[in-house]
Structures are given as structure tokens and as C-alpha cells.
VEXMAR-156153 format. One line per field, with one value per residue (C-alpha): residue number from 1; residue in three letters; z, x, y. Coordinates in Angstrom, 3 decimals. Layout:
<nodes>
nr = (NUM:...) .
rest = (Ala:...) .
zz = (Z:...) .
xx = (X:...) .
yy = (Y:...) .
</nodes>
This chain:
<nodes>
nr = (1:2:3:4:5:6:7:8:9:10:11:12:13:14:15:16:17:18:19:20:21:22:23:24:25:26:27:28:29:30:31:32:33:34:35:36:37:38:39:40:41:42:43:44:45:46:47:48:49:50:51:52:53:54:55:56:57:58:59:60:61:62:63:64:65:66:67:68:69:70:71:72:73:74:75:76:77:78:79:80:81:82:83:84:85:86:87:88:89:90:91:92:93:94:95:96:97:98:99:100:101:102:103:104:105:106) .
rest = (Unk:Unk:Unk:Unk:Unk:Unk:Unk:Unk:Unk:Unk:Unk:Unk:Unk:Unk:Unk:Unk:Unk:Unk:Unk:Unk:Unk:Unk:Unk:Unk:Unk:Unk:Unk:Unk:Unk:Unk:Unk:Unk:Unk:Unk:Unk:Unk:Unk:Unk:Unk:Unk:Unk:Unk:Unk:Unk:Unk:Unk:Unk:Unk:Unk:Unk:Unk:Unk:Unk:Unk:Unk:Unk:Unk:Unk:Unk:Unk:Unk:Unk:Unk:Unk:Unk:Unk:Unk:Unk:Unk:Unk:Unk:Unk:Unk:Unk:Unk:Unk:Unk:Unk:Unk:Unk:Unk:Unk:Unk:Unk:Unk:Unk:Unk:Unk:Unk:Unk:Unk:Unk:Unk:Unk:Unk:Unk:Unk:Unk:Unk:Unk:Unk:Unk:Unk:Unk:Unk:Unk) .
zz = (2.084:5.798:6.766:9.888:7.786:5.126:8.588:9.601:6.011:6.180:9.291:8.136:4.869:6.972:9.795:6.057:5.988:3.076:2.882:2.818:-1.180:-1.470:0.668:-1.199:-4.706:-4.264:-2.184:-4.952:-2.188:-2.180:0.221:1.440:5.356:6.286:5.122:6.616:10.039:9.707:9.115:11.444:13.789:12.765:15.979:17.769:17.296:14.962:17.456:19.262:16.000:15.695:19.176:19.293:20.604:16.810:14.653:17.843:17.005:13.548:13.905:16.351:13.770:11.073:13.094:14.268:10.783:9.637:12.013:11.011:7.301:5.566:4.591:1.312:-1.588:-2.545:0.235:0.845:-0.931:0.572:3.748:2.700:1.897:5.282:6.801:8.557:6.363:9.096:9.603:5.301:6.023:8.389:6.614:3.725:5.862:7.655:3.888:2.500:5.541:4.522:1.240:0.797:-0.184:-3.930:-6.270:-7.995:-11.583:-13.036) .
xx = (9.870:10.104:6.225:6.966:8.467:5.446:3.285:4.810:4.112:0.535:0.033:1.397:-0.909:-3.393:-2.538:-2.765:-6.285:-5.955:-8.296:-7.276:-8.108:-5.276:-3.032:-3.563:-3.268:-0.041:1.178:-0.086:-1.968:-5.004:-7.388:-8.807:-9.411:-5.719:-5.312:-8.019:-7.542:-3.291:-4.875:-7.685:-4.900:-4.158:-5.494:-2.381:1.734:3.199:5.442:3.055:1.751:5.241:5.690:2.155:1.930:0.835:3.606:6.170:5.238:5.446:8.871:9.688:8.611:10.092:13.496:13.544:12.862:15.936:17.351:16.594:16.926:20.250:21.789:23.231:20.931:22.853:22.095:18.252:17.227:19.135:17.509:14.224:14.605:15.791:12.971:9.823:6.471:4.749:7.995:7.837:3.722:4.524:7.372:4.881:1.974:4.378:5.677:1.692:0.636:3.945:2.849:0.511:-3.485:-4.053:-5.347:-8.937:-8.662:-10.095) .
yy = (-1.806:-3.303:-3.874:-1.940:0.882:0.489:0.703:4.157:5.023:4.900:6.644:9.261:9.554:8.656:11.237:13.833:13.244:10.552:7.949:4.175:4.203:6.802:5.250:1.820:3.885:5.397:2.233:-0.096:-2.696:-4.433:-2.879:-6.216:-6.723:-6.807:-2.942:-2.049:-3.983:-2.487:0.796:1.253:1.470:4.959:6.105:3.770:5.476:3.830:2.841:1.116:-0.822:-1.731:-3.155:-4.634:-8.233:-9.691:-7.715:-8.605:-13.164:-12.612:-10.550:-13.722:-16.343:-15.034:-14.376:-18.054:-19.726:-17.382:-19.068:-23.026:-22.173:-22.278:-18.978:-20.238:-20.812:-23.875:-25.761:-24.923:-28.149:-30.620:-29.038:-29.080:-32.885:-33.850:-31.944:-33.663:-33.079:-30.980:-28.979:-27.611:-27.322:-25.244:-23.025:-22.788:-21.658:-19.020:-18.076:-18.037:-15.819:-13.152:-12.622:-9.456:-10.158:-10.732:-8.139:-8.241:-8.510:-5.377) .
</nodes>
């Protein structure tokens, strides 16, 4: 699920009178501080969280490494390889930052 769409989705639990345990329960997502800040912002349209100026430079960072990266598989290596060091740091920090918040061991 798009985070955008996945955004829209817990408003609208939210909106239900869930509480951000439920909506991480049936959802299946850590409740660390990223939930909770993406969340708190029940109170905003989910068309506003959407459009908001931090989901609107990630959408624009993630759009322009789609555009430096090659399309075909095959070919990602070789690209990789005739990248600059600081250029794959920062692909990997931009890759680290998309991944959702690790789960506790129970």
C-alpha cells in the first residue's frame, strides 16, 4: 500500500474512534514515534497530510532518484559502480529512511 493511501487509511480508523493500537494491530506497524507523529495528524484532511510540505520532498526525492536509477535490474550494478561514494551514501540513507520502523521482539 502507497504511504499516502496507507495515510488516508488511518484517518479513517482513526476518524471511527479507534485508537492508534488498533490502527497499528490491524495495519500490522510498529507504533514507534513515526505512527504516532503520521497519526496525530488526524485532526489535518488527509488531503492536506498528503500535500504537506514533508510528504511533498520525500514524494520529490524519491521521484528524482527514480529518475537517476536505471529501470532495468540488469544494469543497476554497473551503475552503482560508476557512482561517486557520497552519491550510494546518499541513495542508502534515502532507502534506510523509506523503510517502516522495526518491530520489538515480543
Amino acid at each position: 500500500m502507497h504511504p499516502a493511501d496507507q495515510f488516508e487509511a488511518f484517518v479513517t480508523i482513526i476518524d471511527q474512534g479507534k485508537s492508534i493500537i488498533d490502527v497499528a494491530a490491524r495495519f500490522n506497524v510498529c507504533v514507534g514515534l513515526s505512527d504516532n507523529t503520521c497519526l496525530e495528524l488526524r485532526a489535518m484532511s488527509a488531503r492536506s497530510a498528503i500535500d504537506c510540505k514533508a510528504t511533498k520532498a520525500f514524494e520529490d526525492k524519491r521521484e528524482s532518484w527514480g529518475e537517476r536509477i536505471p529501470g532495468d535490474p540488469d544494469q543497476l550494478y554497473s551503475w552503482c559502480l560508476d557512482q561517486h561514494t557520497d552519491m550510494l551514501i546518499n541513495l542508502l540513507a534515502f532507502l534506510a529512511a523509506s523503510l517502516p520502523a522495526p518491530r520489538r521482539a515480543q
